[in-house]
Each structure stands twice: as C-alpha cells, then as structure tokens.
N, C-alpha and C positions, 0 to 999 in steps of 0.2 A: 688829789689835784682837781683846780675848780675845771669844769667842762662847759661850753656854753651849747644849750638845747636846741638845738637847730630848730624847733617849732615851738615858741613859747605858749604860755597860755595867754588864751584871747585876752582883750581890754575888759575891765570893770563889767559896763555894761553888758557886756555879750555873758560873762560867765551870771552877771546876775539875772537874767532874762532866763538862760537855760534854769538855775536854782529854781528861781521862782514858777517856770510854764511844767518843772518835774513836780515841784512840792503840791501844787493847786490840781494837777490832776493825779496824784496821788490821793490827797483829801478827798477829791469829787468823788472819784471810785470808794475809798473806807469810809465815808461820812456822807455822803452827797442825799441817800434817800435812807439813812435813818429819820424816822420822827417825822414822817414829809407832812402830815394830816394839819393837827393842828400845832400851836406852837406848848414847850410844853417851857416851865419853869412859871414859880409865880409872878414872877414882875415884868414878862413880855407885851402884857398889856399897860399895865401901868406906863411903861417905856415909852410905847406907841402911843399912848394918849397923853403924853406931857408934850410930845413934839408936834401930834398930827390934832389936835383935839383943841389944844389951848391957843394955835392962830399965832401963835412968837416966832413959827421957824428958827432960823439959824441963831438970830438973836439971842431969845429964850434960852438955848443951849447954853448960851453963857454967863447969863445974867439969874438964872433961877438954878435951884439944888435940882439934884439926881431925883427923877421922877414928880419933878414940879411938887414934892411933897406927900406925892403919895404911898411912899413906903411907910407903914406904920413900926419899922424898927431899927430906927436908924438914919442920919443926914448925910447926904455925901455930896460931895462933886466934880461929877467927871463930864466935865461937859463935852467932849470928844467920843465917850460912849455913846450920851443922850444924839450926838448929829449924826451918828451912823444908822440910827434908824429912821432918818428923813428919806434915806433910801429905800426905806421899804415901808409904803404905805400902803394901810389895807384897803380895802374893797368898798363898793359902797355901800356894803351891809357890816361894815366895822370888822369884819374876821379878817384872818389873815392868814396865813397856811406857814406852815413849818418851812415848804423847800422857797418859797418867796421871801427869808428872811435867814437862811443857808447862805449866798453867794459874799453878804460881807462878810461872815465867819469865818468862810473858806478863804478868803480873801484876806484878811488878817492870820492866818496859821500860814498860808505860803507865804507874806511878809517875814515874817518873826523867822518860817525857815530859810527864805532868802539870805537874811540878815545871816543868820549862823554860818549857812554854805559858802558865804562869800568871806568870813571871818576864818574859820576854819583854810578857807582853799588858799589865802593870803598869807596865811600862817605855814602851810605845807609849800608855797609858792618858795617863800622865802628859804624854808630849808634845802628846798629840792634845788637852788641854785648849784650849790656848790658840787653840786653832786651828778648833775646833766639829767635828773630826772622829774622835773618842776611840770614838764609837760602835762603826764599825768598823775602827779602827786595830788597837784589843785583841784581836779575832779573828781576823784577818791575823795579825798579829804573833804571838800564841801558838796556832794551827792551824800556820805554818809552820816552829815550832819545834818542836812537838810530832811533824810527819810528816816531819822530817828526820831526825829522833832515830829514830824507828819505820823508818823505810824505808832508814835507811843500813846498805847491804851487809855492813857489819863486825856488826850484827845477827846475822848466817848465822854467825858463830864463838862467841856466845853464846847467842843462847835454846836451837838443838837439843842441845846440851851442857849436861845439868843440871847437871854440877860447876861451870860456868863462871858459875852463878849469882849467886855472890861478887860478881864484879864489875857486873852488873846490879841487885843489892841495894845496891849501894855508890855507883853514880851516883845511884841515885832519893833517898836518903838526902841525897846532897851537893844533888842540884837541889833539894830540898823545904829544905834548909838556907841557901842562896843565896836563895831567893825570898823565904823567912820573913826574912833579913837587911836583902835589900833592902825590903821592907816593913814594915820597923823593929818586926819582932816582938821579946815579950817575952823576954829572956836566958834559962829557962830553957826554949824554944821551942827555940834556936838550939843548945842545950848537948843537950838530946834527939838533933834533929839529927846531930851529931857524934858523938855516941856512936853512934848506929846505923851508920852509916859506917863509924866506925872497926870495930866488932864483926863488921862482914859482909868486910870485908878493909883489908888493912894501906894499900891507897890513900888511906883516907878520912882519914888523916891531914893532907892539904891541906885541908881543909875549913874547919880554923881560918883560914888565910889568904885562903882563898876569901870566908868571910864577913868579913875586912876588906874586902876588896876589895870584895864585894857593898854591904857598910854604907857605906864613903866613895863608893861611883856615886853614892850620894845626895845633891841638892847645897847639902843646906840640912845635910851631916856634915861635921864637922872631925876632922881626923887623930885628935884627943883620944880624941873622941868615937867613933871606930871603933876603936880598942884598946880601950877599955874594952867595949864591947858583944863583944870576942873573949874575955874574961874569962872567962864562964861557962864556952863553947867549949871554951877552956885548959883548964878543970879537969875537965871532960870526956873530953877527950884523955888529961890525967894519970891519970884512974880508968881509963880503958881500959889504959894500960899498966903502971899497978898490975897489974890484974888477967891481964894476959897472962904477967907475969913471975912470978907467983905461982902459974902455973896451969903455964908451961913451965919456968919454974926461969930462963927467958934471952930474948933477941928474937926469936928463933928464925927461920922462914925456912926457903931454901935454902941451902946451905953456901957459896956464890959474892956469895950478897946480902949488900949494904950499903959495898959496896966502890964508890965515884964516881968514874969515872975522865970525861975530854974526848973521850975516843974512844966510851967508851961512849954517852956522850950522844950523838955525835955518828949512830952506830950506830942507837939507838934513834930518834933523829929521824926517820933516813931510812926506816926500818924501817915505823913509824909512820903515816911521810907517806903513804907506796904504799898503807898498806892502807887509808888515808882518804879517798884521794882512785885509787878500784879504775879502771878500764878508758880510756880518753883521755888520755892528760898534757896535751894541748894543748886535747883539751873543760874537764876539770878545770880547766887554768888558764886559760880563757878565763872561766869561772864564776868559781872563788875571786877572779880578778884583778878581773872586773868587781863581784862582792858588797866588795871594799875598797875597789874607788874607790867604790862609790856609798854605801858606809859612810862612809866618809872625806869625803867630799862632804859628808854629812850629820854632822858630827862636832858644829857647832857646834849643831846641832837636838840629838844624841844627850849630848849634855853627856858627862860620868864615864861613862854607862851603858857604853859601848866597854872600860872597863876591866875590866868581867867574862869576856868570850870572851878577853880576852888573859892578863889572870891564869891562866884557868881552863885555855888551852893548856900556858902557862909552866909551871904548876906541876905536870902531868900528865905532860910531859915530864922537868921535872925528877925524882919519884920513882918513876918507869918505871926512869930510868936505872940507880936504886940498887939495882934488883930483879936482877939480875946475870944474866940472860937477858931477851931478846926474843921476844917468839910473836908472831903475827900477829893473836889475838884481844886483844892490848893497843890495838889502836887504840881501843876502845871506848871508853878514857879519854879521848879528845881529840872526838868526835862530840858531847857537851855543847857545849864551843866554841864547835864548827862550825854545830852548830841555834840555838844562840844568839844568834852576830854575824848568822845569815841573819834567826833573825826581829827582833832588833833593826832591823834595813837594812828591812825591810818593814813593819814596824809605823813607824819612822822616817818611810820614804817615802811612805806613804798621811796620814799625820797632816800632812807638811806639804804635803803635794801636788807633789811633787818626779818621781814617775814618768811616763815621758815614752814615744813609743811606741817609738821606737829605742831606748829601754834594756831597753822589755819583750822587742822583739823577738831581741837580741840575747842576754839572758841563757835568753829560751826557747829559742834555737839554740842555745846549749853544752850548758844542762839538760838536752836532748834526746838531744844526743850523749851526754854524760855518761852518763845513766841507760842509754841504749842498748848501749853498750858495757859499764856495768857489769851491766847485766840478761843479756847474753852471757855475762861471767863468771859469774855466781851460779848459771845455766843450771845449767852444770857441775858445781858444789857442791853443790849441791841434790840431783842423779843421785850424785854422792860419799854426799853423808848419808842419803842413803834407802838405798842400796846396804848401805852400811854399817852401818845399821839391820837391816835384813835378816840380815844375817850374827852381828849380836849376838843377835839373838833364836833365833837357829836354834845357836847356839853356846851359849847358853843354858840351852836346852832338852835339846842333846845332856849337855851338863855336870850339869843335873838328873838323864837319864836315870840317869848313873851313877853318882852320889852317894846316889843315894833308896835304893839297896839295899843299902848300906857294911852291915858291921858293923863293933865294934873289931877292929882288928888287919888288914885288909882291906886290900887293895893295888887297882887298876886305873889301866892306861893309857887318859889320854882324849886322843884325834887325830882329825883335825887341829884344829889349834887357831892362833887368827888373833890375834895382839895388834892388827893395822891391817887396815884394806879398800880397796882402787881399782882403783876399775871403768874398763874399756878401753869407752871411745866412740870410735868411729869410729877406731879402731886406736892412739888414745895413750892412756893413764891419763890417771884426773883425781885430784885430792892426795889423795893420802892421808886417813884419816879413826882418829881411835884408835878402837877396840873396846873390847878389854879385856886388861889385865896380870895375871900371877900372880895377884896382890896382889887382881884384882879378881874373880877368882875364887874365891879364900883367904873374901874379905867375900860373895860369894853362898855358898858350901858354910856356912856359919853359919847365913844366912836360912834357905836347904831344910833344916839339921838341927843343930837347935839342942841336940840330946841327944850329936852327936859331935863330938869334934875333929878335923877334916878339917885336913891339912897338904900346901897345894898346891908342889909342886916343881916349876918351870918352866925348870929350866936343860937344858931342851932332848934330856934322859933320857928312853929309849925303853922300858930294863930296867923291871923292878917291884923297888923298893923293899924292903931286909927290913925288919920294924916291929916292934919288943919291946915299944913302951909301945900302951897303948891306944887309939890312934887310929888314922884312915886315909887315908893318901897317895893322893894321885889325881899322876900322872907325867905332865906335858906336852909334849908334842914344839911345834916353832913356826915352823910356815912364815909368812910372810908372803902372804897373799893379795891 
C-alpha cells in the first residue's frame, strides 16, 4: 500500500549542494596534498603555456588545438580542458606548484560525483514512493554514489595529474547529462550537456547513447520518445565535430586511434577491469558479485533504472577500445558504472526494505578487504606522486636557474634531467610517475621568458649546440631517476 513520507526529500538543489559540499571535501581530505611540489605529468606545462604564454586567452581555447600544438603525439581538441587552466596561472617565475592547480580537479570529481548522487538519489526517490521510505532512501542512495566516485583508487591517476583533467571534466559533464535525462529535463538542457563532454575530451561522445539509455529507465518512456529527446544531444555532438574538424583540418587523435579491433577490446576490458576493481580479486569479487545479485534481486523494484550502469559500462568500454592505447588512468571511465549500480542496489534496498543482516555483514567483510588491500596499494602511489612531485619542482627550479640568464645566441647544458621518478621503499620501486618531457620543458622556457626563444633539445646530447639564429638551446642529458 502506497504511504505518503510525511518528510520528503529536500528540492533538487539542496540535495545537490549536500552531494557536491560531501564529494569536494571528501577529495580535498584523499587527494588535496598528494603531489603538492611540483606539477607532475608531461603535458601540465605545455597546457599552461598554450593558454598563459600565447596571449589568445579564452578565444584561443577555441579556435586552436589541444596544447596550441605542442604535443608531439597526437592532435586533439578539447577546448573546455585547455580554459580550465586559465584558472591557474603560474607565478612570475613560470612554475607553478601542484596544490595551485588541485582545486579545479577537485572541483571537477565533486561535479561528476554530484551528478551521480543526484541520479542515483532520483532513482531510489522514486522507488521509496510507494513504499513511505523515499526520505532516506535518496541519501543513501546518492552519498554512496557520490563516495564511490570520490574514493575509488583510480582517482589517484587523475586528480594529482592536472593534464588528466580531461577526463574528470568529461565524466561530470556525462553524469550531470544522465541525471538531467533521467529527469526528463528540457532538450536544450541535455544538448549543453553533451557538448561540454564532448569539448573536454573525445569520450564524451557516449553521452548521446547514454542519455537514451538514461531517458528510456524511465518507465512511463517509450523507445519513440527516448530518440527523440537524443535529438538535441545529436546536434550537439554534430557542432562539436564541425568544429574540431575545422579547427584540426581532420579527427585527429593519436596516430594508432580509431582503428577497433576484438582483441583490443578484449585488451582494454581486462586492462580496465584490474585497475577497477585494485587489491583482492577474491574481496573485489565477493563485493561486485554480492552488489549484482542484490541488484538483481531487486531488479523488479529497480525497473529500467539497471539499464544505466550497464549502458554506461558497455559504452566506455566500447570507445576506450577505439583510442588505440590502454593506460591505466582509463579506468576512470568505467567508476561512474560502478558508483552507480552500487548506489542504485542501496537506494533500492533501503526503499523496499530488502537489507537483511547477513547481507550487511557479508558485503562489509569484502568491502573491508577490498578497501584494505587497495588502501595498501595506493600507500604506494601516493610515496610515488609525492616523490615525484619533489623532483619536478626541484627540476624546475634548476631549469629556471638556467634559462633566466639566456641571451640570443646563448647555449647551456642543463643535467640531470628526469623525464620519470620511482622511489625505492623498502628496497623495490614503486611505478613509475611522468615528470616532465622535452616538450614540457620547451612550454616552461616560454612561461620564464617570453622575450626569447628557447629551443629545448632532449635527444640525450651532452655537447653545446652551435646557434646562428637568435635564440637559445638548453641541451638535455636524460637519466631516468
């Protein structure tokens, strides 16, 4: 018998404001002062110097490729990644520290888990109707989507990595476009959306499908009726790649991308899976296995909504695959998913009153292991990216020392010089961590001296360089540290 909840759940904005002020100081506490020193990834300078160096501002963001040209592998563009670091301009010695370029990162993860909490909580809102217990169904269900998103370890290969921002701008876009879908916002809602996605990286290209999927969980949508609400979406996507092809002349990319093979996929699943699901295979799949049967269990409660986390895998997977490498910070496409179906299964379970104490107990003994084992591995990574931090800002710094005094014509060898860093605990290395490339040195000698042209040569040359035109070579030697 329906019941009605004598205390509903607050309006929209209030429950999004709680999601988002839990998820941002969640992040600041697990990520806030990894990597603080300098910034670590190769292309944080090249970033910084397409936006702050080249004088275009906001403009430039749209009208020129990803890193004004400076990646030497690969064309892209996302002009929504390149405007986010207008926010963070370096110093007037061109550096820039790690925690001065932390807050839109953080800021983009509590987005993306906003978006989920409020999807999630919309979803448990609706079932907990009929049942008088919607009150707190919808906080359960979007708190445990929201701290799945935030605390899952694949985090640690995006926020302390400002280049990798892309794709943290790219999920919050997608969740905030999923939510608005499933709550039958208005088409040029869902078309915003979508473009922000698309413009922050080439992922966001699922988001059209996504929000059918999102529109037909609904169950008062017919098929019809969810094509047409992807309509806007569509045109959306088509202005995005007007505009990419107009700006790079082609789809651009890596030179390997777009090429779909069965292997790759296959590849990229497995690739994927490990970094999803970090430390136990046996905690891990005592969890994931016990969250689908008690999903599954609850299917005929959860109606369509089940079809969002499986779409949202499928298709993540599927254009991972196309991207013609694998890293290990590509799990972060699939973590939506995963915070998804868990808080669907929660918000589910508390609405019909389905949790029982040997399911709690059980799923808190793998969660337990789980986190335990993956809080072991992050240990790790954590001593990797701080290290590594370290070594960028002191690399940095030496790299300023001898660029501040160039004149034209001017030669100096600067050594040593680290493209990676991994620190030895307890006498093994921990992974590797990128620094910095040529390339990313090439993009700080602009920031420190915007009056010369610095041409960095990193092929591993010790001599000094002769120079006839007017600039100055800095010679790089390149250990590996």
């Amino acid at each position: 018998m329906a019941n009605s909840d004598p205390r509903p759940a607050p309006p929209t904005w209030a429950r999004g404001l709680i999601f988002f002020a839990v998820a941002y100081a969640a992040a600041w506490l697990l990520y806030g002062s990894v990597a603080a020193d300098g910034p670590v990834g190769w292309d944080a300078y090249p970033l910084l110097a397409s936006v702050h160096a080249d004088g275009g501002g906001v403009i430039s963001c749209f009208t020129d490729e990803l890193m004004g040209g400076r990646y030497p592998d690969g064309r892209f563009y996302r002009p929504l990644t390149s405007l986010s670091f207008l926010a963070s301009p370096p110093t007037g010695a061109g550096i820039v520290s790690g925690t001065a370029l932390r807050p839109v990162d953080l800021f983009a993860c509590a987005l993306a888990a906003m978006g989920l909490g409020l999807l999630c909580s919309t979803i448990a809102e609706r079932l907990g109707q009929s049942t008088g217990r919607a009150r707190w169904s919808w906080l359960f269900a979007g708190l445990a989507a929201s701290l799945v998103y935030v605390g899952h370890p694949s985090q640690l290969d995006i926020i302390p990595f400002a280049p990798r921002r892309a794709d943290g701008l790219c999920a919050a876009f997608m969740a905030l476009g999923v939510y608005l879908a499933y709550s039958g916002a208005k088409p040029w809602a869902l078309g915003l959306a979508t473009l922000a996605a698309v413009l922050s990286k080439e992922t966001g290209v699922i988001a059209v499908p996504l929000i059918f999927a999102a529109t037909l969980a609904r169950e008062d949508t017919s098929p019809r009726e969810a094509l047409l609400a992807c309509a806007v979406p569509a045109g959306a996507l088509l202005l995005a790649i007007i505009a990419r092809f107009a700006v790079l002349g082609e789809l651009g990319g890596h030179t390997e991308s777009g090429a779909f093979t069965f292997t790759a996929a296959a590849n990229t699943a497995s690739a994927m899976g490990r970094a999803l699901m970090p430390g136990s295979l046996l905690a891990a799949g005592l969890l994931v296995g016990f969250v689908l049967f008690r999903t599954w269990g609850l299917a005929g409660a959860t109606g369509r909504a089940l079809w969002v986390p499986v779409a949202w895998a499928v298709l993540a997977l599927l254009i991972t695959s196309f991207s013609g490498r694998v890293h290990e910070w590509y799990a972060i496409a699939l973590v939506p998913s995963l915070a998804t179906l868990v808080g669907i299964s929660i918000g589910a379970g508390w609405a019909h009153g389905y949790f029982s104490g040997i399911g709690i107990t059980f799923s808190g003994l793998a969660l337990a292991a789980l986190v335990g084992r993956a809080a072991a591995d992050t240990h790790l990574k954590r001593e990797s990216l701080d290290f590594a931090s370290e070594v960028s800002l002191d690399q940095s710094q030496r790299f300023q020392a001898a660029v501040t005094p160039l004149q034209a014509g001017d030669t100096v060898a600067f050594g040593p010089f680290y493209p990676g860093a991994s620190k030895i605990v307890n006498g093994a290395p921990t992974p590797p961590v990128f620094v910095q490339a040529p390339y990313s040195l090439s993009a700080l000698a602009e920031l420190i001296r915007s009056d010369l042209k610095v041409q960095v040569d990193g092929q591993g040359l010790n001599a000094l360089l002769p120079v006839s035109s007017p600039k100055a070579t800095v010679v790089l030697s390149a250990p590996f540290r």
